[in-house]
SEVOFI-900885 format. One record per residue: residue number from 1; z, x, y negated of N, C-alpha, C in turn. Coordinates in steps of 0.001 Angstrom, whole numbers, plus 500000, padded with zeros to 6 digits. Atoms other than C-alpha are relative to their C-alpha. Example, Ala and Ser with C-alpha at 12.3 -4.5 7.8 and 13.67 -1.06 7.14 Angstrom:
2
<drenlum 1; <500000; 500890; 501190>; <507800; 512300; 504500>; <500000; 500900; 498800>>
<drenlum 2; <499940; 499180; 501190>; <507140; 513670; 501060>; <500730; 499230; 498910>>
END
This chain:
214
<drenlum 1; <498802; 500805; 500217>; <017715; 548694; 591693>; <499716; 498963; 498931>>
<drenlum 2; <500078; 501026; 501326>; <018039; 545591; 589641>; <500589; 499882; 498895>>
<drenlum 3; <499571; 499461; 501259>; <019061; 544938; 586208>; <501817; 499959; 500293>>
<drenlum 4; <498126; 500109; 499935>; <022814; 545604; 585311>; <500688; 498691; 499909>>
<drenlum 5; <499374; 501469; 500337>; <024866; 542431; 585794>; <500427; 500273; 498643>>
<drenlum 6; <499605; 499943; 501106>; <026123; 541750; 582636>; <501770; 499528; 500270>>
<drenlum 7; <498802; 500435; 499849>; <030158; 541703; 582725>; <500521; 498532; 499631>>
<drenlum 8; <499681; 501224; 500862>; <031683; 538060; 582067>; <501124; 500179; 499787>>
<drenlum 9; <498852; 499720; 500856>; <033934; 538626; 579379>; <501267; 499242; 500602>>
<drenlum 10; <498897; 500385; 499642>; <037580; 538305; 580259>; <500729; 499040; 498876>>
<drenlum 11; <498852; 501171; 501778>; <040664; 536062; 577853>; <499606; 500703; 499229>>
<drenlum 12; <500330; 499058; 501508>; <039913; 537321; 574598>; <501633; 500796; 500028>>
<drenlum 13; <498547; 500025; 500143>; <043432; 539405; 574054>; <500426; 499809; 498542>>
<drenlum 14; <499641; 500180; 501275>; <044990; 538433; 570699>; <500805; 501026; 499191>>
<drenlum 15; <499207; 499668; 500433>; <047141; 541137; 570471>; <498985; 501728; 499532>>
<drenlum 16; <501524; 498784; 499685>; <043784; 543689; 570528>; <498659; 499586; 498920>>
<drenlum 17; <501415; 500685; 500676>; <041423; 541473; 568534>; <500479; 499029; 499024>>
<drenlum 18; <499260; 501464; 501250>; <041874; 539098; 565240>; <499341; 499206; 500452>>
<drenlum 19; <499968; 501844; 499323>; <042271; 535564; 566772>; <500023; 498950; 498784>>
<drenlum 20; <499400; 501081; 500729>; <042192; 532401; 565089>; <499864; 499013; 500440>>
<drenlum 21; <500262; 500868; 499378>; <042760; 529250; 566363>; <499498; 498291; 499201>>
<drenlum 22; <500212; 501040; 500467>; <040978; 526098; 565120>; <500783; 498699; 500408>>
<drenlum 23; <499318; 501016; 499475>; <043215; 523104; 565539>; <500106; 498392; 499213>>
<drenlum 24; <500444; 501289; 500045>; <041894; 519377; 565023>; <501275; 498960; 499956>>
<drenlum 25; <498787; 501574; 500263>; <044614; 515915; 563980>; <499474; 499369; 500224>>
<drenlum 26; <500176; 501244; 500645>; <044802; 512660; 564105>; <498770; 499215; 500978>>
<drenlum 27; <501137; 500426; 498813>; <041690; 512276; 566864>; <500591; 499524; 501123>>
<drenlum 28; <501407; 500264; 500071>; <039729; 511454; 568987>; <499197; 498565; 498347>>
<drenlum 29; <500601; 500700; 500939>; <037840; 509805; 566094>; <498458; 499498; 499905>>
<drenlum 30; <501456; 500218; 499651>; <034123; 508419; 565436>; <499237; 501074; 499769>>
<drenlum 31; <500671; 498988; 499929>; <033344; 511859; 564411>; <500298; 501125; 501023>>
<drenlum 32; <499498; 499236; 499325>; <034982; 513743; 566884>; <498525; 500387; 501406>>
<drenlum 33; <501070; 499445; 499518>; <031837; 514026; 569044>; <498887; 500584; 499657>>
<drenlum 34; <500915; 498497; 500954>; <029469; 515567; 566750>; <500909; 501515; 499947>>
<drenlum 35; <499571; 498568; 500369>; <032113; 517900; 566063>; <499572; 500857; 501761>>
<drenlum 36; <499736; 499716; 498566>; <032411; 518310; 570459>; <498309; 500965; 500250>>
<drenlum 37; <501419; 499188; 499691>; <028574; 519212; 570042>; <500172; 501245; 499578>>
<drenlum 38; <499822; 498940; 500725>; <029087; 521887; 567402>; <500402; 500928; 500568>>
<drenlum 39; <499161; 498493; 499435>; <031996; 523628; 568974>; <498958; 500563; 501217>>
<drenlum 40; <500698; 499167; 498813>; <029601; 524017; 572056>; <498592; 500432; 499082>>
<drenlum 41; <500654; 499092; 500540>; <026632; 525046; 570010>; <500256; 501211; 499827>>
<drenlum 42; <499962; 498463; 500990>; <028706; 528044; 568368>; <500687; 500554; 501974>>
<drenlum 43; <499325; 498798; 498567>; <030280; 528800; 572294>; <501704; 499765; 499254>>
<drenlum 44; <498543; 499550; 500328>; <033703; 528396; 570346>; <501230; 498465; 501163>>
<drenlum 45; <499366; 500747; 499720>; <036632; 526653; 571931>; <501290; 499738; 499491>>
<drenlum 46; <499074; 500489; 501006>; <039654; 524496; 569784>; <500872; 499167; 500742>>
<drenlum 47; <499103; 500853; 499060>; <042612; 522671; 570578>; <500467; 498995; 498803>>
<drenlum 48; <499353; 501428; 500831>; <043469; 518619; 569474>; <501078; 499498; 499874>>
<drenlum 49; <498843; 500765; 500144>; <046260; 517273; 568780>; <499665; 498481; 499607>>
<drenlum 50; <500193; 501629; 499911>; <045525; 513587; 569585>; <501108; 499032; 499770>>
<drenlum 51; <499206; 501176; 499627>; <047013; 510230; 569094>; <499832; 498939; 500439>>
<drenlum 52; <500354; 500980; 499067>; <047713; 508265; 571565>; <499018; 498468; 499966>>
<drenlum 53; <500527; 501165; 499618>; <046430; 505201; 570207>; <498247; 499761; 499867>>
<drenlum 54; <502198; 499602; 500284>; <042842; 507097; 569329>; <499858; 500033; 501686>>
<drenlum 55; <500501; 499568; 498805>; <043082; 508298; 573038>; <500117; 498630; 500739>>
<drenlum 56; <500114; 501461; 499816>; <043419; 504225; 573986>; <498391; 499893; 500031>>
<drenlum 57; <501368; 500793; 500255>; <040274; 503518; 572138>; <499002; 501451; 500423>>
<drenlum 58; <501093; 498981; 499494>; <038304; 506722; 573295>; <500114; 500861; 500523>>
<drenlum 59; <500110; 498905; 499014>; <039037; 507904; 576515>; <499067; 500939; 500342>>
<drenlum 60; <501587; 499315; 499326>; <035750; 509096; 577221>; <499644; 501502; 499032>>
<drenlum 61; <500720; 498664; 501041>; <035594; 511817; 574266>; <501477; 500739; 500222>>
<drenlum 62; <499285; 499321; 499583>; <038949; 512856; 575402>; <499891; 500494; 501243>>
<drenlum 63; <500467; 499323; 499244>; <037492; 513547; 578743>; <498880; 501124; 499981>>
<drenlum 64; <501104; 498872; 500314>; <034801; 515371; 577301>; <500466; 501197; 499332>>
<drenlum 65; <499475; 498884; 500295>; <036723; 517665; 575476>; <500434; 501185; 500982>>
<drenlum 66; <499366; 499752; 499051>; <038786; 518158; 578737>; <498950; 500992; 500333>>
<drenlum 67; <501384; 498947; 499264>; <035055; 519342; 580425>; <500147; 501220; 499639>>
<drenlum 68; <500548; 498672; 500692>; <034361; 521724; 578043>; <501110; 500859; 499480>>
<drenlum 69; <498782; 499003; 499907>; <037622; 523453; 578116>; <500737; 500380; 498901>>
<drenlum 70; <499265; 499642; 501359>; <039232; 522802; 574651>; <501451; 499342; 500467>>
<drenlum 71; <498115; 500347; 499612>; <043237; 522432; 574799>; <499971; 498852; 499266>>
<drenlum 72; <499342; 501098; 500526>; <044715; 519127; 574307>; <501495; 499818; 499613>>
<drenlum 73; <498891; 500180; 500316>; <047665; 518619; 572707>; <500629; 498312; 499509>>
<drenlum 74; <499493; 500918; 500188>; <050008; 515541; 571846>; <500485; 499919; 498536>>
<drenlum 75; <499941; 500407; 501854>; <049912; 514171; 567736>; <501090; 498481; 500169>>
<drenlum 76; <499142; 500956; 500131>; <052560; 511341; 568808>; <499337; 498561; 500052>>
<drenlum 77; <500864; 500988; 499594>; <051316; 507645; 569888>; <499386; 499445; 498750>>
<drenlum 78; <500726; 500628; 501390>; <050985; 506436; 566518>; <500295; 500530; 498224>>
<drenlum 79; <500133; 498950; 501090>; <051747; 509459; 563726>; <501147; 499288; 499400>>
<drenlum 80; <499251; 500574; 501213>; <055219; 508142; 562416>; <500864; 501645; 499637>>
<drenlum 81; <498779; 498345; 500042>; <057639; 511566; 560946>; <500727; 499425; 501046>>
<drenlum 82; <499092; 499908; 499553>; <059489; 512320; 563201>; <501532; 500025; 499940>>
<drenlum 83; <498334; 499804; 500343>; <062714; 513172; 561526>; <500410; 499368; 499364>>
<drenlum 84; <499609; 501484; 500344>; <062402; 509680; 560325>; <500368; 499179; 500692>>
<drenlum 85; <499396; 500796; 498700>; <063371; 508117; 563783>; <500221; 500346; 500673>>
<drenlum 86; <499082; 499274; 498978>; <065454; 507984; 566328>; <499929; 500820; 501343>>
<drenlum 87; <500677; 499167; 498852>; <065632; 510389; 569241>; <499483; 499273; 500967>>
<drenlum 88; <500838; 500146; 498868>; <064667; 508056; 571669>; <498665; 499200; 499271>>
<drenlum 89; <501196; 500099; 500226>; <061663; 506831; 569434>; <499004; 501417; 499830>>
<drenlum 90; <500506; 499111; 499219>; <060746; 510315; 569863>; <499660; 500114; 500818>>
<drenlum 91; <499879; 499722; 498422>; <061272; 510610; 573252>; <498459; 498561; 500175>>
<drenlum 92; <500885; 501647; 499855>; <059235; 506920; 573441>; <498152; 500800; 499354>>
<drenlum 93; <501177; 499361; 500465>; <056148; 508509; 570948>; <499376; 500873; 501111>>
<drenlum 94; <500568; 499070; 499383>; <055845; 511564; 572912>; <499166; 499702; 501406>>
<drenlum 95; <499933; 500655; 498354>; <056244; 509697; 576429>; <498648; 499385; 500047>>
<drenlum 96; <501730; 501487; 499578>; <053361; 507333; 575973>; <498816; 500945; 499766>>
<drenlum 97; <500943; 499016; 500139>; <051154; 509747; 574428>; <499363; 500699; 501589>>
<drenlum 98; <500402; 499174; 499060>; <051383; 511878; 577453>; <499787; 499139; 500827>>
<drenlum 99; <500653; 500453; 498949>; <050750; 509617; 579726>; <498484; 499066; 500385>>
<drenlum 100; <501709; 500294; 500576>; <047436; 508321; 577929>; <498958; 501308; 500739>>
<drenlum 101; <500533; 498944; 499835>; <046684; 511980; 578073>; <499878; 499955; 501725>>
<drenlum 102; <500306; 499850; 498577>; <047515; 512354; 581717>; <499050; 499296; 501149>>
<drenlum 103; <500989; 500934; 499245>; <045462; 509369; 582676>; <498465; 500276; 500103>>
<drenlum 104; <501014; 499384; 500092>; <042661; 511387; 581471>; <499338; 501405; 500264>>
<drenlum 105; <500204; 498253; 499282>; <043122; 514493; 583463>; <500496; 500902; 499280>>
<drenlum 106; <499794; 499096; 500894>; <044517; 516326; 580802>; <501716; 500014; 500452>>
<drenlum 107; <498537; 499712; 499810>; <048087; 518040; 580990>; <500086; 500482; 498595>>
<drenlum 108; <499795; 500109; 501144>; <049242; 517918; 577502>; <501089; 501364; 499748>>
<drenlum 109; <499318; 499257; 500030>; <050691; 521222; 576495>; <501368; 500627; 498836>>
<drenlum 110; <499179; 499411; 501929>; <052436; 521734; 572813>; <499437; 498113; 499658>>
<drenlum 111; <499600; 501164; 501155>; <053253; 518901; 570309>; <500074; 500235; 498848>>
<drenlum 112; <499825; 499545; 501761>; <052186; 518898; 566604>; <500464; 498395; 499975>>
<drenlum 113; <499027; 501053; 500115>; <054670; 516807; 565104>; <499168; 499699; 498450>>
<drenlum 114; <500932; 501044; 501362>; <052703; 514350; 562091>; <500898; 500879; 498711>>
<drenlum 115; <499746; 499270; 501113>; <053132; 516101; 558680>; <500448; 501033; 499934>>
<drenlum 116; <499766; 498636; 499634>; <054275; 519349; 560486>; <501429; 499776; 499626>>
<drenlum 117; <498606; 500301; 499663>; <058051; 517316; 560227>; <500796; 500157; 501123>>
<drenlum 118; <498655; 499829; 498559>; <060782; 518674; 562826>; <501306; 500196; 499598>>
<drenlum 119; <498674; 499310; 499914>; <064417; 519236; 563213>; <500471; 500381; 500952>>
<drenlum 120; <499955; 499526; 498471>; <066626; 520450; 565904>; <500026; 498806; 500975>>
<drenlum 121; <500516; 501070; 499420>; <066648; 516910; 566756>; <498808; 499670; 501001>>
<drenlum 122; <501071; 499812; 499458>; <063506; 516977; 567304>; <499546; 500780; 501158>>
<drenlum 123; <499998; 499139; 498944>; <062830; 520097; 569218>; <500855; 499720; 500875>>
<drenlum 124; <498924; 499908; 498887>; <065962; 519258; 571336>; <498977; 499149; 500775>>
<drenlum 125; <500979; 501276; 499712>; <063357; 516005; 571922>; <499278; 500174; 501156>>
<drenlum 126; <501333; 499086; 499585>; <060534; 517770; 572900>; <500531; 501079; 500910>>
<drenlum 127; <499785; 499212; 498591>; <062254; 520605; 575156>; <500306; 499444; 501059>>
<drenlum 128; <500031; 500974; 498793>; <063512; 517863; 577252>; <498984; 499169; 500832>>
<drenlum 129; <501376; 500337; 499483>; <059927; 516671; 577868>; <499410; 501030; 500295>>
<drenlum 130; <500557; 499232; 499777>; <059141; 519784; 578567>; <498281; 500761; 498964>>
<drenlum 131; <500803; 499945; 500835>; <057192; 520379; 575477>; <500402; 501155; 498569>>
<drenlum 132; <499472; 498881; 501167>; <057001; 523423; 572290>; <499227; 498848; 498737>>
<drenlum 133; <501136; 500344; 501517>; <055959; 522308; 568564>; <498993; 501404; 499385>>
<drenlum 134; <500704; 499126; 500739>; <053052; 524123; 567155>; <499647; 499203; 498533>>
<drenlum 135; <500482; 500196; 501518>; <052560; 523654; 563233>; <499064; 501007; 499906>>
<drenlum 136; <500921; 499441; 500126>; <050357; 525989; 561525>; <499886; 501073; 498767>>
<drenlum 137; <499700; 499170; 501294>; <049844; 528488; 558611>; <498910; 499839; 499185>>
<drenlum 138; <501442; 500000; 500764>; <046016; 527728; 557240>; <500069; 498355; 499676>>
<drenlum 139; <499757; 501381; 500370>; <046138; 524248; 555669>; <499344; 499538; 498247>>
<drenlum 140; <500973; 500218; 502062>; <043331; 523618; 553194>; <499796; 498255; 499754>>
<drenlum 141; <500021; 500875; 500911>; <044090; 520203; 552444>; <498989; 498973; 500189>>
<drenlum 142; <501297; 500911; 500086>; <040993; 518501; 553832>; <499921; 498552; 499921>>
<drenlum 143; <499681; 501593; 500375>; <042504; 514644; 553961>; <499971; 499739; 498526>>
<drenlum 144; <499659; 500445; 501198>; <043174; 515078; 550499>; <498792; 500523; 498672>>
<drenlum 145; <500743; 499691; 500606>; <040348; 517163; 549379>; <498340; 500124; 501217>>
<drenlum 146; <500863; 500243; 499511>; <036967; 515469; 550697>; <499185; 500559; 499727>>
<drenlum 147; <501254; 499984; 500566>; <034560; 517800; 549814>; <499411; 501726; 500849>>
<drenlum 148; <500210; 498916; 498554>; <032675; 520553; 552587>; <500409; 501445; 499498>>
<drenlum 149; <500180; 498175; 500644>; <032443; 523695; 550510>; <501342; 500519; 499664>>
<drenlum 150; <499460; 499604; 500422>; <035243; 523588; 549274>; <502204; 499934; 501213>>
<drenlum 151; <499554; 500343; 498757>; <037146; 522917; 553034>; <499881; 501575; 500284>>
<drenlum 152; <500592; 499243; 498956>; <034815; 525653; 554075>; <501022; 501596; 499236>>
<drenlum 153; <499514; 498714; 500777>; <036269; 528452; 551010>; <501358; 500052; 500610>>
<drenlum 154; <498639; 499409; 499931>; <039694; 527675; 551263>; <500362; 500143; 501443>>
<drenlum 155; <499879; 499102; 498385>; <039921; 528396; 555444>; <499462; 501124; 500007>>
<drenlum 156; <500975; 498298; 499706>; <037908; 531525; 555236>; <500968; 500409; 498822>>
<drenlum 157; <499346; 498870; 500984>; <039739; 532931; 552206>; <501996; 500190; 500541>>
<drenlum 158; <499093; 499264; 499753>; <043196; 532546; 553944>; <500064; 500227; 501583>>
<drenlum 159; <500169; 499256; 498411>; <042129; 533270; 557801>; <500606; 501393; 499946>>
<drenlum 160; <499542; 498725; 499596>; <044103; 536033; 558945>; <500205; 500438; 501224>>
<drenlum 161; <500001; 499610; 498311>; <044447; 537800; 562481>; <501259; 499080; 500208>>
<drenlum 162; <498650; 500487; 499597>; <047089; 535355; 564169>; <499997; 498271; 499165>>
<drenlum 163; <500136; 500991; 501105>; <045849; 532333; 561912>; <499947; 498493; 501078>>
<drenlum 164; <500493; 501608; 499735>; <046223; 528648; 563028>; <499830; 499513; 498634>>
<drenlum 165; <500899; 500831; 501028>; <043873; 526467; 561226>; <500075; 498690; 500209>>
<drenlum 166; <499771; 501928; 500150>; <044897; 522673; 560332>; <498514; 499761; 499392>>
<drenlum 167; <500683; 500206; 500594>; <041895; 520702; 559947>; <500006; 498463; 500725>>
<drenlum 168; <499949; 501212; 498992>; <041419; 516839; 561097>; <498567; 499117; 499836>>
<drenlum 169; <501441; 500612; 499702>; <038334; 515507; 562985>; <499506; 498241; 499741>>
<drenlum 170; <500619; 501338; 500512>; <038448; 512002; 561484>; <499403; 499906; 498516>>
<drenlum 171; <500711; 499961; 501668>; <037040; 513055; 558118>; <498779; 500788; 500362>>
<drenlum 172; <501655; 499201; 499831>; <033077; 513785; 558301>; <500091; 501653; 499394>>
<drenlum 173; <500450; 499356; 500576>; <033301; 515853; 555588>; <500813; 501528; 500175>>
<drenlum 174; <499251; 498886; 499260>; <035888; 518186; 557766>; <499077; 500577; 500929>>
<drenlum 175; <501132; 499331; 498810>; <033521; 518500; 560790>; <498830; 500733; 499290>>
<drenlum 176; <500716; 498630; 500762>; <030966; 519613; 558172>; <499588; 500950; 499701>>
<drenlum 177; <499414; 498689; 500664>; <033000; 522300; 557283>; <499576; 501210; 501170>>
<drenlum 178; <500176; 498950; 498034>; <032877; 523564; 560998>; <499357; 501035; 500268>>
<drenlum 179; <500473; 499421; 499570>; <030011; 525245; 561480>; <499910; 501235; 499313>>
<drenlum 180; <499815; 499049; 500666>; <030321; 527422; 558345>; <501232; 500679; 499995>>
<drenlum 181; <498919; 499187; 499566>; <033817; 528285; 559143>; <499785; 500869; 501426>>
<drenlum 182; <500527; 498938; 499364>; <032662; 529995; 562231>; <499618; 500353; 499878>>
<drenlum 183; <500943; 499017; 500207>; <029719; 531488; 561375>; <500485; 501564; 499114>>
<drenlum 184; <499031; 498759; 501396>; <031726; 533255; 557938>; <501175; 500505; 500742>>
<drenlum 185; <498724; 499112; 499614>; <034807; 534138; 560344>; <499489; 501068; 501435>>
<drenlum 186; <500184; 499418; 499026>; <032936; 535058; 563255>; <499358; 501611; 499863>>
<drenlum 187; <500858; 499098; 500593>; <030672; 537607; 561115>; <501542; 501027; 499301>>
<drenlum 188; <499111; 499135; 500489>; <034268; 539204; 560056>; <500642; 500146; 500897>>
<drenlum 189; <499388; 499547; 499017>; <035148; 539923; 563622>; <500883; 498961; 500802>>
<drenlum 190; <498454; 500769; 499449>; <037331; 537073; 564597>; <499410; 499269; 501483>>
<drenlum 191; <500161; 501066; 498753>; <037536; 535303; 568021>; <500725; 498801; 499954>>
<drenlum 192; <499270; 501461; 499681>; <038142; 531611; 568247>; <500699; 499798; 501198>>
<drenlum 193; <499286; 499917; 498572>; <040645; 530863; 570887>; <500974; 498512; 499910>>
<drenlum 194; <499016; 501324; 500810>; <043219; 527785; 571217>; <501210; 500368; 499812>>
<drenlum 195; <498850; 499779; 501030>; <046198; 527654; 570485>; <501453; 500820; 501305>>
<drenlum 196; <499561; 499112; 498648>; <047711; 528560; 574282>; <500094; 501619; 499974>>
<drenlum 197; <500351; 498076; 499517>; <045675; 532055; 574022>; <500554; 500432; 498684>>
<drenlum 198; <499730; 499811; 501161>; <046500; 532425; 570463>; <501687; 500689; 499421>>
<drenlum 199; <498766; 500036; 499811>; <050249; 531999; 570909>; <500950; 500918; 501416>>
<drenlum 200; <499630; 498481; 498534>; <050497; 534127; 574638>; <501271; 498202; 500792>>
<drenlum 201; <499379; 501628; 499247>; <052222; 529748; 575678>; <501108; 500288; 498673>>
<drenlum 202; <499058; 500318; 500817>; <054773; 528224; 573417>; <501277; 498871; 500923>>
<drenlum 203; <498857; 500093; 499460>; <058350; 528108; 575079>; <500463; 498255; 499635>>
<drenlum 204; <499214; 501179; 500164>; <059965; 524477; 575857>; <500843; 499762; 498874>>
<drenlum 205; <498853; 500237; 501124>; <061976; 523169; 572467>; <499408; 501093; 498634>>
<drenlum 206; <500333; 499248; 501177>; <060376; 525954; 570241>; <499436; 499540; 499126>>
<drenlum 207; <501265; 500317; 501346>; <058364; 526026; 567097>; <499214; 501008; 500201>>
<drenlum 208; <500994; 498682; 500400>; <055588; 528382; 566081>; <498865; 498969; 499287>>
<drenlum 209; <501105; 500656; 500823>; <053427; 528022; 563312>; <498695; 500939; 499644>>
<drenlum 210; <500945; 499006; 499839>; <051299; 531440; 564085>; <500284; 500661; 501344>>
<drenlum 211; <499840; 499426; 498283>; <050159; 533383; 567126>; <499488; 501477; 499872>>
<drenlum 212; <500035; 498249; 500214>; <049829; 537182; 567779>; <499080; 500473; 499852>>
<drenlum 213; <500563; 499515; 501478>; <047981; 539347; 565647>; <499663; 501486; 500526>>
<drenlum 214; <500190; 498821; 499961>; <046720; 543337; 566532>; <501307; 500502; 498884>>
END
């Protein structure tokens, strides 16, 4: 007889295993394809929250993401707060976005709303597009603090089972961070997943700013 197939691992389950989901702003960017290498080096897969007017200037790395099976999400056409304008410049943000996205094969699933700003306004917004908000709970600050190591400490010291991780792929010194945040979370058991598997889907009009946990 020949050798044993080797099983191909099923969904990771989140509710069985500590998950965490890596989740990218503000892209596609000029670094956003180094990072696209990385994640496939480590095998991990992350979900973006794009804006539209990055996905304008670089369809092509938003199709590549698509390939390689990382979730896309909608960051609003051009990052204004939300609960600074009116519902139908909501409705207008979201709208265009998605249909950037859709032009690129992608079905846009959840909406991080720019500065992690919502109201019920908002969400009312967004359930009518058929859309949830995901915010996040890990938020080390990397726009404001440019520097790798210290990107790389503060995500690993508050990763927890159920953890979304804010980080945004237009700062080098974020992608950087990348490969040592997997390596240090993966070596403490965790499975990368996006934000879909993470969450078990996020309901039309909702929020969630973490996903299920053992």
């Amino acid at each position: 007889s020949g050798p044993t197939p080797t099983p191909t691992p099923g969904p990771v389950d989140c509710t069985a295993l500590p998950c965490v989901a890596l989740t990218f702003d503000d892209g596609p960017g000029e670094h956003t394809p180094r990072l696209l290498d990385i994640l496939a080096a480590h095998g991990v897969t992350a979900t973006f929250y794009t804006v539209g007017r990055q996905v304008e200037a670089r369809p092509d790395v938003v199709r590549r993401m698509r390939a390689a099976g990382h979730q896309i999400g909608n960051h609003t056409y051009d990052h204004p707060q939300l609960t600074a304008v009116s519902a139908d410049e909501v409705r207008s943000q979201i709208s265009r976005t998605d249909a950037l996205l859709r032009a690129q094969g992608v079905t846009p699933s959840t909406v991080r709303p720019p500065y992690g700003a919502y109201d019920a306004s908002v969400l009312q917004v967004l359930g009518s597009l058929g859309h949830g908000a995901v915010n996040w709970n890990v938020d080390p600050r990397d726009w404001e603090v440019r520097h790798t190591p210290a990107v790389v400490q503060r995500v690993t010291s508050a990763a927890a089972p159920g953890a979304i991780l804010l980080l945004h792929d237009v700062h080098p010194t974020s992608v950087d961070a990348v490969p040592e945040i997997i390596t240090t979370l993966q070596a403490r058991g965790y499975r990368f997943v996006t934000v879909d598997r993470i969450t078990g889907g996020v309901s039309s009009g909702a929020l969630v700013n973490r996903g299920r946990h053992p």
